[in-house]
matplotlib code that plots the C-alpha trace (Angstrom):
import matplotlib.pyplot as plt

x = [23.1, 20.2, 17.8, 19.3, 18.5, 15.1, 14.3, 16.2, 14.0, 11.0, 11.1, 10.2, 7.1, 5.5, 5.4, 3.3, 0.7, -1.1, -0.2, -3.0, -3.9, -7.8, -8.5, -7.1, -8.2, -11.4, -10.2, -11.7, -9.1, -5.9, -6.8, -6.5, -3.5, -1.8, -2.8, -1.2, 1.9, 2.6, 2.1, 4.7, 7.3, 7.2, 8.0, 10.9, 12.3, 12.2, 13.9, 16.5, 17.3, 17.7, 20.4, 21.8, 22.1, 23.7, 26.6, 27.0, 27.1, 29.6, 31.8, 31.5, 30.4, 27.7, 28.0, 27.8, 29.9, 32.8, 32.7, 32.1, 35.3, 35.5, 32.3, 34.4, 36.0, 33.3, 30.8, 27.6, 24.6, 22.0, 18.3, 16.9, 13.9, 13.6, 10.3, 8.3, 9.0, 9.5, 7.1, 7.9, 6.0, 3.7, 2.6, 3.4, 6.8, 7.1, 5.4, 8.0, 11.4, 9.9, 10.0, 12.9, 14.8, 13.7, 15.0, 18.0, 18.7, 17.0, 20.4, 22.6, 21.5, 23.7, 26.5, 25.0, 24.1, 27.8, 28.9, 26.4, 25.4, 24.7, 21.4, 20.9, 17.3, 16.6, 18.6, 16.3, 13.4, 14.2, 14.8, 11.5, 9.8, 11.5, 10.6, 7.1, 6.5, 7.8, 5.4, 2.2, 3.5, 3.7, 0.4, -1.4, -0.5, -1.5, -5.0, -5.1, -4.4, -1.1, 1.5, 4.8, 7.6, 11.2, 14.0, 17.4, 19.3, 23.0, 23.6, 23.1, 26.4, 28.1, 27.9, 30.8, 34.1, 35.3, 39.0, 39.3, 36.9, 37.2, 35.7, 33.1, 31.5, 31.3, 29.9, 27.1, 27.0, 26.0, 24.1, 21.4, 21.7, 21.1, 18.2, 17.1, 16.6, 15.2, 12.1, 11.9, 11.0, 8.8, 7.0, 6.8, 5.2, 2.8, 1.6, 0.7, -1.0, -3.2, -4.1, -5.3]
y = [-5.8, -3.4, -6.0, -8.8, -6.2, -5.5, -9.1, -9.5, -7.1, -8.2, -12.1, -12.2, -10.5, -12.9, -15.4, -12.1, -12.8, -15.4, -12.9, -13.4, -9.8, -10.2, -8.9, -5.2, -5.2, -4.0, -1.5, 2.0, 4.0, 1.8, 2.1, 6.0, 5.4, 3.4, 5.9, 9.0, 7.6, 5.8, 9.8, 10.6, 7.7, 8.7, 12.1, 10.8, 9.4, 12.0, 14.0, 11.2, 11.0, 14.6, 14.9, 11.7, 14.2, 16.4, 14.1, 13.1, 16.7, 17.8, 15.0, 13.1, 9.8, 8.6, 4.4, 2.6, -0.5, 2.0, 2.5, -1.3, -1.9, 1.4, 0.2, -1.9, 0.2, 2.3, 1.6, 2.5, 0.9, -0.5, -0.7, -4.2, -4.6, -8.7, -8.9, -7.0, -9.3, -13.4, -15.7, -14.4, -11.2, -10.2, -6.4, -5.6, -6.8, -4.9, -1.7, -1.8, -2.3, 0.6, 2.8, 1.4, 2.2, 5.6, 6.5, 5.0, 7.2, 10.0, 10.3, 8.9, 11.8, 14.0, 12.7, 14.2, 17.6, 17.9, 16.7, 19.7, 22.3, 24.3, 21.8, 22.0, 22.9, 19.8, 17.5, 18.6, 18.6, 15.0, 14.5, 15.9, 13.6, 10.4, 11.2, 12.4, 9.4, 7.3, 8.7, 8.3, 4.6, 4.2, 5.8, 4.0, 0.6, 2.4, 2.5, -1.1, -2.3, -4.1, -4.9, -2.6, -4.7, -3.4, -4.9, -4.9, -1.8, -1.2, 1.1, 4.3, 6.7, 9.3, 9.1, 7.5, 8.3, 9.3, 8.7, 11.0, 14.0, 11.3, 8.7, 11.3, 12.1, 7.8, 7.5, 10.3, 8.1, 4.8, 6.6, 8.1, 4.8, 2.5, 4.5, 4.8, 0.8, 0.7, 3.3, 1.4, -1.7, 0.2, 1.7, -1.6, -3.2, -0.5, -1.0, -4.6, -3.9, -1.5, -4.1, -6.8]
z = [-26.5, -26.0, -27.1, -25.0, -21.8, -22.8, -23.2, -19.7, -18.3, -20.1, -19.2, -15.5, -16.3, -18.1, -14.9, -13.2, -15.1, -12.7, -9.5, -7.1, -6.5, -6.7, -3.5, -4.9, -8.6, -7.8, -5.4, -7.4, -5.1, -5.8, -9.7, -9.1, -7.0, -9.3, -12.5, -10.9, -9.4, -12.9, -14.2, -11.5, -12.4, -15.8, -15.1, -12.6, -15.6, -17.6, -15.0, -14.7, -18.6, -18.5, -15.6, -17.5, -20.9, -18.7, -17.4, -20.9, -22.1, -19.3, -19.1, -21.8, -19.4, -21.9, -22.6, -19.8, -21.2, -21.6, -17.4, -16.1, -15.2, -13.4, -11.3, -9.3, -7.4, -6.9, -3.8, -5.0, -3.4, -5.7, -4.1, -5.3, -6.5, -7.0, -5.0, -8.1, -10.4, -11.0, -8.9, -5.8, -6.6, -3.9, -4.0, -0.7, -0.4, -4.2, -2.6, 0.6, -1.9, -3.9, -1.1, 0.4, -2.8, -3.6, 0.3, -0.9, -4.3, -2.5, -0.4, -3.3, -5.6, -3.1, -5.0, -8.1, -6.9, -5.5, -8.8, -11.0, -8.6, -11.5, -12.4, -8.4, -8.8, -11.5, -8.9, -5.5, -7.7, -8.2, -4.7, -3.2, -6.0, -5.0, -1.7, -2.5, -4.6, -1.4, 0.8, -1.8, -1.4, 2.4, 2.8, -0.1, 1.6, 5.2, 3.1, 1.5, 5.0, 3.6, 6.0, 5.4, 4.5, 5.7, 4.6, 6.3, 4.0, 4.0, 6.7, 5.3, 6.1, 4.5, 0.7, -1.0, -1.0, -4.5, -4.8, -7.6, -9.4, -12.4, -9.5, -8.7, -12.2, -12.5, -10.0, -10.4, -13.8, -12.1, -9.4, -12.5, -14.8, -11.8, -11.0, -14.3, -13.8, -11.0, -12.2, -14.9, -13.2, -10.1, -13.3, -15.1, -11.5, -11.6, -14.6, -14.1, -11.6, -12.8, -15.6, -13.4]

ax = plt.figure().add_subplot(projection="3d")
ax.plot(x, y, z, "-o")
ax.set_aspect("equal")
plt.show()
């Protein structure tokens, strides 16, 4: 099953690449952008896997096949990210859902750090990152002169309501695999850009 995902994940990124993003390949400050902010992805994930270790450690919530059907009835928003990838891709819609979607597990990681305030300082580390790593985005496309995308989010209200602890520590499950995903295809956008 693990290959089938990577080959899942893989596939739309072959149709990138004919992208036409000529007019910023030989941009010498977006090469630098791009560079650091695939440093400070990477180290996201790291950060990520780690706090995933944890709730594996803790609770024993380690294979996500084992909690699907739990998902359900859990309401946990996902932050999309189909414009960076497929044929539609077009960097600045890609740069906007980026940013939209690290806002959006920015607030859903105060799940986790309700769920392990003993790892508080690794969970707010990760929070002033995804919004550090937001904000090197906004500005970067303030720079490029590329029009800001926003698209309509699921209003953001209180976080979810767990109907159990059991609910809780599931859903701090989905809320670090799901982002897990998600840096994994904003790192795997980056990248392809910086090799145009």
């Amino acid at each position: 099953p693990a290959g089938v995902l990577v080959l899942l994940l893989w596939a739309p990124w072959q149709a990138l690449l004919g992208a036409p993003l000529a007019e910023l390949s030989g941009d010498q400050r977006f090469h630098i952008f791009l560079s650091n902010n695939l440093e400070f992805t990477r180290k996201i994930k790291g950060d990520v896997a780690a706090l995933q270790r944890v709730v594996c450690d803790t609770f024993q919530l380690c294979k996500e096949e084992e909690l699907l059907l739990l998902r359900q009835d859990l309401s946990i928003a996902q932050a999309p990210l189909e414009r960076c990838h497929g044929r539609g891709f077009q960097a600045e819609a890609c740069f906007s859902q980026i940013r939209e979607g690290l806002r959006t597990y920015h607030s859903s990681l105060d799940a986790v750090l309700e769920l392990l305030p003993g790892h508080a300082a690794l969970v707010e580390t990760l929070q002033l990152d995804a919004a550090n790593l937001s904000s090197n985005i906004q500005h970067q496309m303030e720079d490029l002169g590329l029009a800001t995308v926003t698209y309509p989010m699921e209003a953001r209200g209180p976080l979810p309501a767990f109907s159990s602890y059991f609910h809780h520590q599931v859903g701090g499950f989905f809320i670090l695999a799901d982002f897990q995903r998600f840096l994994e295809t904003a790192y795997r956008a980056l990248r392809h850009l910086a090799h145009l």
